[in-house]
C-alpha positions in Angstrom: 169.8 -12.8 158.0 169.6 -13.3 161.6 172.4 -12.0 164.2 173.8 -14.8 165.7 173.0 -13.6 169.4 169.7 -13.3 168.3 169.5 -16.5 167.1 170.6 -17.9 170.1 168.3 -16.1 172.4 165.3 -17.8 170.3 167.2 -21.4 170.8 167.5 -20.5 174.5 163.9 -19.2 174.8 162.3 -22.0 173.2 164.6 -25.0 174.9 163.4 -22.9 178.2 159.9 -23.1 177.3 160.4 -26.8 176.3 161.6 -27.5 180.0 158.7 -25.5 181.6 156.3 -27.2 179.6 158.2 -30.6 180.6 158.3 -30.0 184.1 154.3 -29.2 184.1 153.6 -32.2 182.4 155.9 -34.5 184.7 154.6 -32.8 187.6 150.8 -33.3 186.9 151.5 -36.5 186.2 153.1 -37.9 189.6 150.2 -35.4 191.1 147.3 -37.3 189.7 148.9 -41.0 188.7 151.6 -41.1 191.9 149.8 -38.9 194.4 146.1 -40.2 194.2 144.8 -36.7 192.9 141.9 -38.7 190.9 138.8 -36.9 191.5 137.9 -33.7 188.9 138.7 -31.4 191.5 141.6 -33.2 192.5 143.0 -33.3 188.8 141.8 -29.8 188.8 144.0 -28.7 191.4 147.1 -30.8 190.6 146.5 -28.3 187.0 147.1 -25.8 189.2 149.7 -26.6 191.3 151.7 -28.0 188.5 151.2 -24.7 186.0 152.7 -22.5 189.6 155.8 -24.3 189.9 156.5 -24.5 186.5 155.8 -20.5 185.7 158.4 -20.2 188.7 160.4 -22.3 187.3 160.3 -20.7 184.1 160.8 -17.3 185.7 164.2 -18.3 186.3 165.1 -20.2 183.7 164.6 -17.6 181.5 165.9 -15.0 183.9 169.3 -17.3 184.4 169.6 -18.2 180.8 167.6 -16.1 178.3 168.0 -12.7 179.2 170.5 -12.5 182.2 171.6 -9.0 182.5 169.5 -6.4 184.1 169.3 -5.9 188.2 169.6 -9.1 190.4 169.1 -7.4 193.4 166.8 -10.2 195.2 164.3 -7.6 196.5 163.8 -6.2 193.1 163.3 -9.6 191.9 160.9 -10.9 194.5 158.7 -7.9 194.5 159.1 -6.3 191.2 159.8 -8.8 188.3 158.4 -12.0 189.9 154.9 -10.5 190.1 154.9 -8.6 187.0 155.7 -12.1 185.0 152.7 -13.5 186.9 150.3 -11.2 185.8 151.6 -11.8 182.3 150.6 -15.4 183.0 147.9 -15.5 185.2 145.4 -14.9 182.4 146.3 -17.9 180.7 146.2 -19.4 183.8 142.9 -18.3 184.5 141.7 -19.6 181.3 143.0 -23.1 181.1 142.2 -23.7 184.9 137.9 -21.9 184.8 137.2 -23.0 181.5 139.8 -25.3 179.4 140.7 -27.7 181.7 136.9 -28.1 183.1 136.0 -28.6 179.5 138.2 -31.0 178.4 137.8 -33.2 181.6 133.9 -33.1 180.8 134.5 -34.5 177.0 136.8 -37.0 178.7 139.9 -35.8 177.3 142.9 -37.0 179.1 144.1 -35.0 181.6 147.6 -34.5 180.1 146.8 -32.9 176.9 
């Protein structure tokens, strides 16, 4: 059986995750249906702009509330721990933004999947 604090790092990782994910979604959503970012580039760039805040905003969300300890010296942080996640993400980024997200918009898949 599971420890308990283990079980509710998984909860807290995963309703984290859920909240990133939600904020993307939201966020590309006012970009392209609020904003006027219509065109394939436009939609293109609203992918992007949405996936950055919301890999910030997971940064912290799981920093704050998954895994707190550790230093939280703001330098450290900034320079250190910030960039490291990113590279950790940027692949994926990478991927959906040059070739998924291209893809799907030339099958006419909506934007939001």
């Amino acid at each position: 059986m599971m420890p308990a604090f283990l079980s509710l790092k998984i909860t807290r990782f995963l309703l984290g995750g859920g909240l990133a994910a939600a904020l993307n979604l939201v966020l590309i959503f006012i970009l392209v249906d609020n904003v006027g970012f219509d065109s394939a580039v436009l939609r293109n760039l609203a992918n992007i702009i949405s996936m950055e805040i919301s890999l910030v905003a997971s940064f912290f969300i799981y920093r704050i509330w998954v895994w707190p300890g550790g230093s939280w010296k703001i330098k450290r942080i900034l320079f250190n721990q910030l960039p490291l996640y990113h590279l950790s993400a940027g692949l994926s980024i990478l991927l959906r933004t040059l070739v998924i997200f291209p893809v799907l918009d030339w099958l006419g898949v909506n934007y939001l999947i």
